[in-house]
C-alpha positions, 0 to 999 in steps of 0.5 A: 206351348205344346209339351209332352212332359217337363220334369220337375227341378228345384228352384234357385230360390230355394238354394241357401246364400245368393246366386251369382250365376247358374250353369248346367253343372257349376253353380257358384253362391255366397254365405256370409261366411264362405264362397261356395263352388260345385264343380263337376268332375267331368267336362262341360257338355258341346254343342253343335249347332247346324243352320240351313237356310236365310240369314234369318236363321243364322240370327238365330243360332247366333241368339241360341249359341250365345245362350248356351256359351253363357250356362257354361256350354262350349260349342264345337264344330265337330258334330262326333265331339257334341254332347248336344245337337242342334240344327236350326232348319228352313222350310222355304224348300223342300231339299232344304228340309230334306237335307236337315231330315237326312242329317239328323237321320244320319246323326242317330246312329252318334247314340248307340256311342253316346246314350245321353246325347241330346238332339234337337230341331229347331225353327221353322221346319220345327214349326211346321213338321213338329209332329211328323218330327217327334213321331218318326224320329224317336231319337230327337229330344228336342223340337222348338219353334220360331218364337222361342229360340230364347228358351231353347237353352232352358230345354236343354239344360232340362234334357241334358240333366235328365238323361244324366240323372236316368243314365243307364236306364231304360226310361232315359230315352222316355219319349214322354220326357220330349219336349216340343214347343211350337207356340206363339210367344208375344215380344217374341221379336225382341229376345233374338238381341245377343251375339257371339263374336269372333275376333275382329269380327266387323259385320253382324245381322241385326234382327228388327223384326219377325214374321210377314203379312204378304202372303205370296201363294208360294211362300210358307213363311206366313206360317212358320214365322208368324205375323209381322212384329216390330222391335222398338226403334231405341232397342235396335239402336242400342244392340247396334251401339253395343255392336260398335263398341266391340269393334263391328262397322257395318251392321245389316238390318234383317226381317222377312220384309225388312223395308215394311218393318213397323208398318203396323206399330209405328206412325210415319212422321215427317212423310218418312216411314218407320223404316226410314226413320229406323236407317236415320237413328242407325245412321247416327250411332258414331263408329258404324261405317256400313249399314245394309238390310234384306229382305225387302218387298217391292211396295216397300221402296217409297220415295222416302226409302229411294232419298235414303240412299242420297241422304245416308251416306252409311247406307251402301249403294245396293239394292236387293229387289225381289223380281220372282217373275217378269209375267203379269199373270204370274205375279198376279197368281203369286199375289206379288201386287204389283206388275213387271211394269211397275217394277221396272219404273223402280228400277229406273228411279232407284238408279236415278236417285243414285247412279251405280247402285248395284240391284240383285233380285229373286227370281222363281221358275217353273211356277204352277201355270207358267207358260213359255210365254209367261218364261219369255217375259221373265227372261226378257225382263232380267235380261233389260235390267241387268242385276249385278246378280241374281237367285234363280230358284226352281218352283219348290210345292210347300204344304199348306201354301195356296201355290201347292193345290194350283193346277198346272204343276210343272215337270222338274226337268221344265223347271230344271231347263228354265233355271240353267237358262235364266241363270246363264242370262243373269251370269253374263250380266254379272261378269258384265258388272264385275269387269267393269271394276277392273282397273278402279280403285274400290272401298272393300271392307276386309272380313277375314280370310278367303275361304278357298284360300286362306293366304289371302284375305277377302273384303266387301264392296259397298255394293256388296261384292266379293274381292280377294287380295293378299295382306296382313291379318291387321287388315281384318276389320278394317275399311279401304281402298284397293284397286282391282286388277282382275276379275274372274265373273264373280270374284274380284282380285285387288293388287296390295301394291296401291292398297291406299294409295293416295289417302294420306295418313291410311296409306300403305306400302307393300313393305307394310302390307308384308309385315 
């Protein structure tokens, strides 16, 4: 760990009677004669915290906010009422990290109001950039790696008393009174296990491992993360359980190569994968209905993991495949280790394990030394599979990363051709997929509210897509059928007037559903 400077405070230990618990300001203990409450006469501090990028960084602000709610904290959604900001950053791209940079940039000037408000980076952007950060944003308190998002809570607590300890001094803002830590941390991997629910809230990310061994050239990851670490089987299984109890039915398995989680750690037994053997224990938790995970690696789709799909009826019937370029000679430079044709016999054994599986993938263009040859055979692939979707990114040069000091680099408006190209291949596939539903009855998982209509509610499918219906709140949380009546490409619309129909004591009237 790297720190600039880290104030002195008391230790609980040394405070008379017993502890019962500790907040920022609230500190409640017990003599043998009285209870004793310090409250202060002042609001509990707010926090803001922002995340960019992959569903692992959600996880993680997930893990600091429940922390943070735990010493008292409120988090707020109005970064001009924070009392402590936080953004969780991503370094796969750069508009992503410039889009954190500029944020924070922006949310200096909320100091010249609040002198004693606390700014911090967080994640893998923390990392990598940790000390052009602290030099050219004098304004941030705060930069804390990928391994220790479970002390981000005790830093604050540290800054935020400091600053109110000095308030009105020059010192205040004392850049020797920072703190960075961007170390390596072991079991760092079993401290991302809290969550922080909302109502009826039916699906959560699990988080079964960090970091990657892989290495592809073009992906910082391998830097930021760390190398791969497994949690212990029997901890997963009971964060899920604990999940259950308070109301989730689906649950997705996350890790930067999920598939290959415990490759290292752990030994197959019976012929079937650590993976595999962690979907089994999962599937046996009674009362999760769903179960999903992302992201994996190709190589890691073992016939063990493909018998999966026929033998755990909680795991749904979708498949994200990783593509990143139908060209060999590309593949070979990104280090994917594998060929297109070996990719697309996965492709044909997925489906004839489990007919109507739905496969999404990612793709990369304008790779250093893509040709538009090496683009044809990308586009022809896609084209031949036919994902139910797809994510087309444009070749984004990460420091540090082998891909950065390949010669060949491409012109933006090259990358920026191939990415609309590419992705009007994918969309009509998608509109495909989608249309076909129309007219069928299918099983949704109702989350909560449309986001661009709150009237209505929107669901999941088991291969994961988005259907829009109208109902009653009682339907969040819940899992059943609606029939699709249209689709507009990547949305689909359920009628509420055969919700159920036919399924006995879970039918539904319309009568009921207006209640």
């Amino acid at each position: 760990m790297q720190r600039l400077s880290r104030p002195s405070r008391g230790s609980p230990a040394a405070w008379p009677g017993n502890i019962a618990f500790q907040r920022p300001w609230a500190v409640r203990f017990w003599t043998e004669s009285r209870i004793w409450i310090i409250v202060p006469p002042f609001a509990m501090p707010k926090v803001f915290i922002k995340t960019y990028g992959c569903q692992m960084n959600e996880r993680d602000s997930e893990q600091v906010a429940q922390m943070l709610l735990a010493r008292g904290y409120e988090l707020t959604p109005h970064e001009g009422d924070a009392d402590v900001v936080l953004l969780n950053t991503c370094s796969v791209r750069d508009m992503a990290e410039q889009k954190a940079i500029g944020k924070m940039g922006m949310l200096g000037n909320l100091r010249k109001q609040k002198p004693e408000l606390v700014f911090g980076f967080l994640g893998c952007m923390a990392q990598s950039r940790w000390a052009e950060l602290t030099r050219d944003m004098e304004h941030v308190d705060l930069v804390v790696g990928t391994q220790k998002f479970h002390r981000v809570a005790d830093y604050v607590d540290e800054i935020f008393r400091r600053k109110h300890r000095l308030k009105n001094e020059a010192r205040m803002d004392d850049e020797r009174f920072s703190i960075v830590d961007v170390g390596q941390e072991g079991e760092s991997q079993g401290t991302i296990r809290d969550h922080v629910l909302e109502e009826r809230q039916a699906t959560a990310f699990v988080s079964i491992m960090q970091g990657c061994n892989m290495h592809c050239t073009f992906c910082i990851v391998p830097y930021t993360r760390g190398e791969e670490r497994a949690r212990r089987i029997e901890e997963i299984v009971a964060e899920v359980r604990g999940l259950v109890a308070r109301g989730v039915k689906e649950v997705t398995l996350l890790g930067q190569i999920v598939n290959l989680y415990g490759r290292h750690e752990f030994p197959a037994v019976d012929g079937k994968s650590p993976f595999v053997q962690l979907l089994e224990a999962v599937h046996e938790v009674e009362g999760l209905d769903r179960i999903r995970f992302t992201s994996p690696h190709p190589i890691g789709y073992k016939e063990d993991l493909i018998n999966a799909f026929t033998c755990l009826p909680k795991l749904v019937e979708h498949v994200h495949l990783p593509l990143q370029s139908g060209s060999d000679r590309i593949l070979k430079a990104m280090h994917r280790t594998y060929t297109a044709a070996k990719y697309l016999r996965l492709v044909e054994k997925i489906r004839a394990a489990h007919p109507g599986i739905a496969i999404t993938t990612d793709v990369i263009v304008g790779f250093p030394g893509e040709t538009e040859e090496d683009y044809a055979a990308t586009r022809a692939l896609v084209e031949q599979v036919g994902f139910d979707n797809a994510f087309i990114f444009r070749y984004s040069k990460r420091k540090d990363t082998p891909a950065a000091e390949m010669e060949g680099q491409l012109d933006e408006s090259v990358k920026e051709a191939r990415n609309q190209d590419l992705l009007a291949v994918v969309d009509a596939a998608a509109r495909r997929k989608h249309a076909e539903l129309v007219g069928r009855n299918v099983e949704i998982l109702c989350e909560g509210r449309s986001r661009t209509n709150p009237k209505r509610l929107t669901g999941r499918t088991r291969t994961n897509k988005i259907v829009v219906f109208e109902g009653n709140e009682r339907h969040i949380g819940q899992i059943f059928d609606v029939r699709v009546t249209r689709s507009t490409g990547f949305t689909l619309y359920g009628d509420p007037a055969v919700l159920n129909e036919g399924q006995g004591s879970r039918n539904e009237s319309v009568a009921e559903l207006a209640r």
